[in-house]
N, C-alpha and C positions, 0 to 999 in steps of 0.2 A: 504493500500500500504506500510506502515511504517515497517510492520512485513517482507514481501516479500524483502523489500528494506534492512535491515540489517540482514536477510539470508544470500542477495548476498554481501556484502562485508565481510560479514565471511568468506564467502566461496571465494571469490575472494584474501583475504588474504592470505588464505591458497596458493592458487597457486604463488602469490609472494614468498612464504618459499616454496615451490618448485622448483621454478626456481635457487635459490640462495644455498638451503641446501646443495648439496654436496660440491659445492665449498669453503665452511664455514669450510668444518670438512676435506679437501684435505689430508693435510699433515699427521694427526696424520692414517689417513684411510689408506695413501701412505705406511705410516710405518708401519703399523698391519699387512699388508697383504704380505707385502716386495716387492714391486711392485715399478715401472719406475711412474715417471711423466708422459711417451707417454703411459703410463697404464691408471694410471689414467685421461689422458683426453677420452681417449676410452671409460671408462665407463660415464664420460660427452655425452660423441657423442652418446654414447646407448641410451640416456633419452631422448637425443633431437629427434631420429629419431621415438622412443615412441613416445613425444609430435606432430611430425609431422604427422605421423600416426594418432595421435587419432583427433588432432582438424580436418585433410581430412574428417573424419568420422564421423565427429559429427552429420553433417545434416542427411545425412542416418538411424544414433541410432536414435533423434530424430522424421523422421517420421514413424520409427518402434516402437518405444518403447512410444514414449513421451517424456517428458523433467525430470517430477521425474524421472522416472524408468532409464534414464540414467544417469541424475547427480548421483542416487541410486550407479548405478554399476561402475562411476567414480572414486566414493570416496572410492568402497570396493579395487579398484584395487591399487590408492594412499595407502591406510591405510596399505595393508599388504605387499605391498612392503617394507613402512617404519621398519614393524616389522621385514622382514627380514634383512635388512640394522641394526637393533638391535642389530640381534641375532647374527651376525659378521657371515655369512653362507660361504659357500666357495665361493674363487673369480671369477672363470669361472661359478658358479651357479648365481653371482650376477650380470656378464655379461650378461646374458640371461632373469636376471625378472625384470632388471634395465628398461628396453625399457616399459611395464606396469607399472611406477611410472607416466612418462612423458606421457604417454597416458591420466592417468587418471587425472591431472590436463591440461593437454592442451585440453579433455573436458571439464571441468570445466568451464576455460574460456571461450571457444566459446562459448561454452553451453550460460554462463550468460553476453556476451555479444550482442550475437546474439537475445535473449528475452527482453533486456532493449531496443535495437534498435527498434524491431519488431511489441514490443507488448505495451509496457507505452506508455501511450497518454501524461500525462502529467511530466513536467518536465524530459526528458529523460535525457538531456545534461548535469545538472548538476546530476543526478542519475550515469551518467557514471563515470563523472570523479568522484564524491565519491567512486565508486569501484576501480577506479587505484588509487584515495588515499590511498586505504585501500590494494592493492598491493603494493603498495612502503614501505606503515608501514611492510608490511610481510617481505618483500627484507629489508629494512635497521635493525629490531630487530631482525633475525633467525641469523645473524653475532654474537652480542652480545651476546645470547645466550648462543651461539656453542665455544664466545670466555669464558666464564665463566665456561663448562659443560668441556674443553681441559685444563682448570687451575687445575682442581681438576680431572681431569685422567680417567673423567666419558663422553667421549666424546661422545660415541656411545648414551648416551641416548637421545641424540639431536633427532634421528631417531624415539624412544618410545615418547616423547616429541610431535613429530609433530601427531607419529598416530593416541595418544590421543585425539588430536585437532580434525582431521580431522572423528573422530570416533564422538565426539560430533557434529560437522555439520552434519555427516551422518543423528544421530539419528533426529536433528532438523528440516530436509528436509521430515524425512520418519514420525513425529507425528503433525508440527504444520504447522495446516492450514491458507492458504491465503487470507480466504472469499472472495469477487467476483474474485479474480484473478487467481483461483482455474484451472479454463478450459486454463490457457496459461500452465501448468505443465503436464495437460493433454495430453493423445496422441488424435490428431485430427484424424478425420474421411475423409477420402478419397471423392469430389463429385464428383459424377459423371453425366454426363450429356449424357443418351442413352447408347450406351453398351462402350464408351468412356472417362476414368479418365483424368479429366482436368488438363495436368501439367504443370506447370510456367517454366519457361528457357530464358534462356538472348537473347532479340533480338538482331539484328545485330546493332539495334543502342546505345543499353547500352554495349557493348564488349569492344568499346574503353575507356571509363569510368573505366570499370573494371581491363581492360588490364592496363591502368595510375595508377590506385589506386593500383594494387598490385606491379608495379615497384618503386610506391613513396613508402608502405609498405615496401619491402625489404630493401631500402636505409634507410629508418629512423629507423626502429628498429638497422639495423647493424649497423647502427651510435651512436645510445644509447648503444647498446654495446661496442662501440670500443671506443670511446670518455672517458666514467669514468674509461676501467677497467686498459686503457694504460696510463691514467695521472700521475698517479707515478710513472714508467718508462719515460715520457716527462719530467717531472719533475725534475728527473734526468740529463735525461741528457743537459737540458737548465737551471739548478740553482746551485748554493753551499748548498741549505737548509738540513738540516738534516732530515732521514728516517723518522721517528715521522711527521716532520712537512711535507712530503710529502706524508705519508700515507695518510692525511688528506683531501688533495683533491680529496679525492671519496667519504669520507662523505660529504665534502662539496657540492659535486654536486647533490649528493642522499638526503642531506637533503633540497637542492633549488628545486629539482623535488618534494619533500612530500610539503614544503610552495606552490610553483605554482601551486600546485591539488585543496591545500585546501585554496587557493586564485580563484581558476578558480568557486569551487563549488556557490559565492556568486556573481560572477559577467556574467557568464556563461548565466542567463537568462534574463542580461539586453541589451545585445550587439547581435547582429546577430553573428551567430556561422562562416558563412562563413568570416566575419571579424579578429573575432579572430585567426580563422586559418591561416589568409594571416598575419597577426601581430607574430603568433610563430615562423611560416615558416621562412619568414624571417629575425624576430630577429633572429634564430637561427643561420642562416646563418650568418650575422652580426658579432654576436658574436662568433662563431668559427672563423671567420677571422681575426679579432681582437687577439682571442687567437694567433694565427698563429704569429701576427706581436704584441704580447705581448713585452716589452722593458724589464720588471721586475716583481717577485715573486708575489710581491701584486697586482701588476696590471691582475695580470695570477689568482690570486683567487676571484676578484671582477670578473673577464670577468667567471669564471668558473659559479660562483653564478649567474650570468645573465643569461649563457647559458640553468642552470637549471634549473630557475623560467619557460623562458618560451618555454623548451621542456615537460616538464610538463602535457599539455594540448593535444600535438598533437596526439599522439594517439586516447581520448578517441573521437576528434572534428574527425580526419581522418576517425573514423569507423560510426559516423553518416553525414558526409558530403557525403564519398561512397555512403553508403545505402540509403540516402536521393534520392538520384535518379536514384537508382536497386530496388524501391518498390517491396515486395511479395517475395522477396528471398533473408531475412536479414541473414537469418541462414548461407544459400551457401556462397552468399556474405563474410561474416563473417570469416568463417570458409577459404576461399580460403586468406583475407587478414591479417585475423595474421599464417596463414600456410606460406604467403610469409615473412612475417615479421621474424618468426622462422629462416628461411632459411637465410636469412639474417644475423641474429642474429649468425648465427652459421660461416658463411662462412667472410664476411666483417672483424671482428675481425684475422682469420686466414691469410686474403689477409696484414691487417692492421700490425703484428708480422713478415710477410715476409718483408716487407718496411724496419721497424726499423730494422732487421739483416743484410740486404742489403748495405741499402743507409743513409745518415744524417738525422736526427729527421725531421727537416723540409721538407724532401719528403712525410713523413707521415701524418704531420699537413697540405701541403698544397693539400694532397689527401681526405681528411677527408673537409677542405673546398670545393673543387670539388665536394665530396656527395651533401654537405647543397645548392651547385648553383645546381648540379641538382634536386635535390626535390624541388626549388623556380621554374624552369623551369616546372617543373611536375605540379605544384600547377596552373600554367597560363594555360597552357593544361586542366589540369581536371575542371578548371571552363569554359573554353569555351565547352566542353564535354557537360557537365554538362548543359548549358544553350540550348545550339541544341539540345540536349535529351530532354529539357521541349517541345521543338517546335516541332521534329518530332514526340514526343507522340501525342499529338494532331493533327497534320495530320494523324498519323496512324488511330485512332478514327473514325476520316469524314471519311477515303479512309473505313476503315470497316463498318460505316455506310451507307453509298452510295453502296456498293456492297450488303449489305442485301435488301436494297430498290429494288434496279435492281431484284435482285433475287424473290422477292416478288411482 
């Protein structure tokens, strides 16, 4: 399992330094080209709607292809996007192949989030969040990087840089085997039973489940986006401190989300997962509000580092509490809750930029707390869901058993 399991955090890093790369190398890419900042967020929005595209899709590659054969064509589609992003190509050409970068790691991820859920028996939970550790290391060193590769005027290699990467996960995925864990990479065989393929589909009583999980999915992802990337502009305009010292509060945050991963990995399998979650959830909440009614600087970078350690966690706890009770359709599942999460991710930050043009800083901090009470709100919901779903499964069962009887 040791080999299969540090594949997937290569390769899960890798989509970290995707989601972050272009925003890494903005400016100096804004200037090459002579282009608008409302340019380049466009070609931002191209990638996402790639990534939203591909992780819809995942499950479908998947039961077409299998699981290598599409991480396979993932990583060709990441890899040479980046080379063209190298070769500095023309900017309506880059408009156009930018959307297959985000394709190919937002399968990536489903892909290998939806197989840790679906498939490892054991230890999953702490498997998971090792892989968004190993996303957050990708997000917080592709900056670094890209700040070193724009010192010395070689920006663009940032681009060759990652395809390398992602060229060596390729090959790792396409020569080294997993011994018995061989058949989850596999494509599966279709059963059938008489001239009829048995297929899984959300019954009417897992919907609501589903339905809660991807509305708490959209709100926390855009929250994790909106939360660090607007701190220095809060910062701003609620401090005297100097650019420098409030640049900082986004590594501060990113670096409390990498500690809370690789705190959650050691303690993740001594705690019920469902506890944990109800302890982020609403620390999280907590602590954004507290930010909100912060008095001063330091007390705004302690509440920051709190809020970090423990959103840290809820992602990788969100997608196996879901799927914990949508048995048989981790991938869909999956796939449909960081597709809303994306959405999220893309939209929440935009509503969040409109606030601060508008209205006082504080519309926007205590709108950004109204998220974290609805997702506590969400979380009471999906566990009472969650609990009725264990009980009408089981009446489902007798009522199907009792009608075979009859029948027979």
């Amino acid at each position: 399992m040791k080999r299969l399991v540090w594949l997937a955090c290569f390769a899960y890093l890798l989509t970290g330094i995707g989601h972050i790369i272009l925003g890494s190398v903005l400016e100096p890419l804004i200037k090459h080209y002579n282009v608008t900042y409302s340019d380049g967020g466009q070609l931002i929005m191209n990638q996402f709607f790639g990534f939203l595209i591909g992780v819809l899709f995942t499950p479908f590659l998947i039961k077409k292809l299998g699981r290598r054969i599409t991480l396979l064509l993932a990583m060709i589609l990441f890899a040479t996007v980046q080379l063209s992003l190298f070769s500095l190509i023309p900017w309506n050409s880059l408009l156009v192949i930018i959307p297959f970068s985000g394709a190919g790691f937002g399968i990536i991820e489903t892909l290998l989030a939806g197989m840790i859920v679906a498939e490892l028996k054991e230890k999953k939970a702490s498997i998971m969040v090792l892989t968004e550790l190993c996303f957050g290391i990708g997000a917080l060193t592709i900056p670094l990087v890209a700040a070193f590769l724009i010192a010395t005027g070689e920006w663009n290699s940032i681009f060759l840089f990652v395809s390398i990467l992602v060229s060596i996960s390729f090959f790792l995925w396409l020569f080294v085997r997993v011994g018995q864990y061989e058949y989850i990479l596999r494509k599966k065989p279709e059963i059938h039973s008489g001239k009829d393929v048995i297929k899984k589909t959300y019954t009417k009583p897992t919907r609501p489940l589903l339905i809660l999980g991807s509305i708490f999915f959209f709100l926390y992802v855009g929250l994790e986006m909106t939360f660090p990337n607007y701190l220095p502009t809060i910062m701003a305009m609620t401090s005297n401190l100097s650019n420098a010292t409030i640049a900082l509060s986004i590594t501060v945050f990113w670096g409390a989300m990498t500690v809370g991963r690789l705190l959650m990995i050691f303690i993740v399998n001594r705690f019920r997962i469902w506890n944990l979650f109800i302890v982020m959830v609403v620390g999280q909440m907590v602590s954004i509000g507290l930010f909100a009614l912060s008095p001063n600087a330091t007390f705004s970078f302690i509440v920051i580092f709190i809020a970090g350690i423990l959103m840290g966690g809820i992602f990788s706890l969100g997608l196996l509490v879901i799927n914990g009770g949508i048995p048989g359709l981790e991938d869909r599942t999956t796939s449909i809750l960081i597709a809303m999460g994306g959405l999220g991710g893309a939209l929440l930050p935009k509503f969040a930029g409109n606030l601060l043009d508008q209205y006082p800083v504080h519309v926007t901090l205590w709108f950004m707390f109204a998220f974290s009470v609805v997702m506590t709100l969400l979380l009471f919901f999906i566990h009472v869901s969650y609990k009725r779903l264990n009980v009408e499964d089981s009446t489902d069962i007798i009522k199907t058993t009792n009608q075979k009887n009859l029948q027979m």
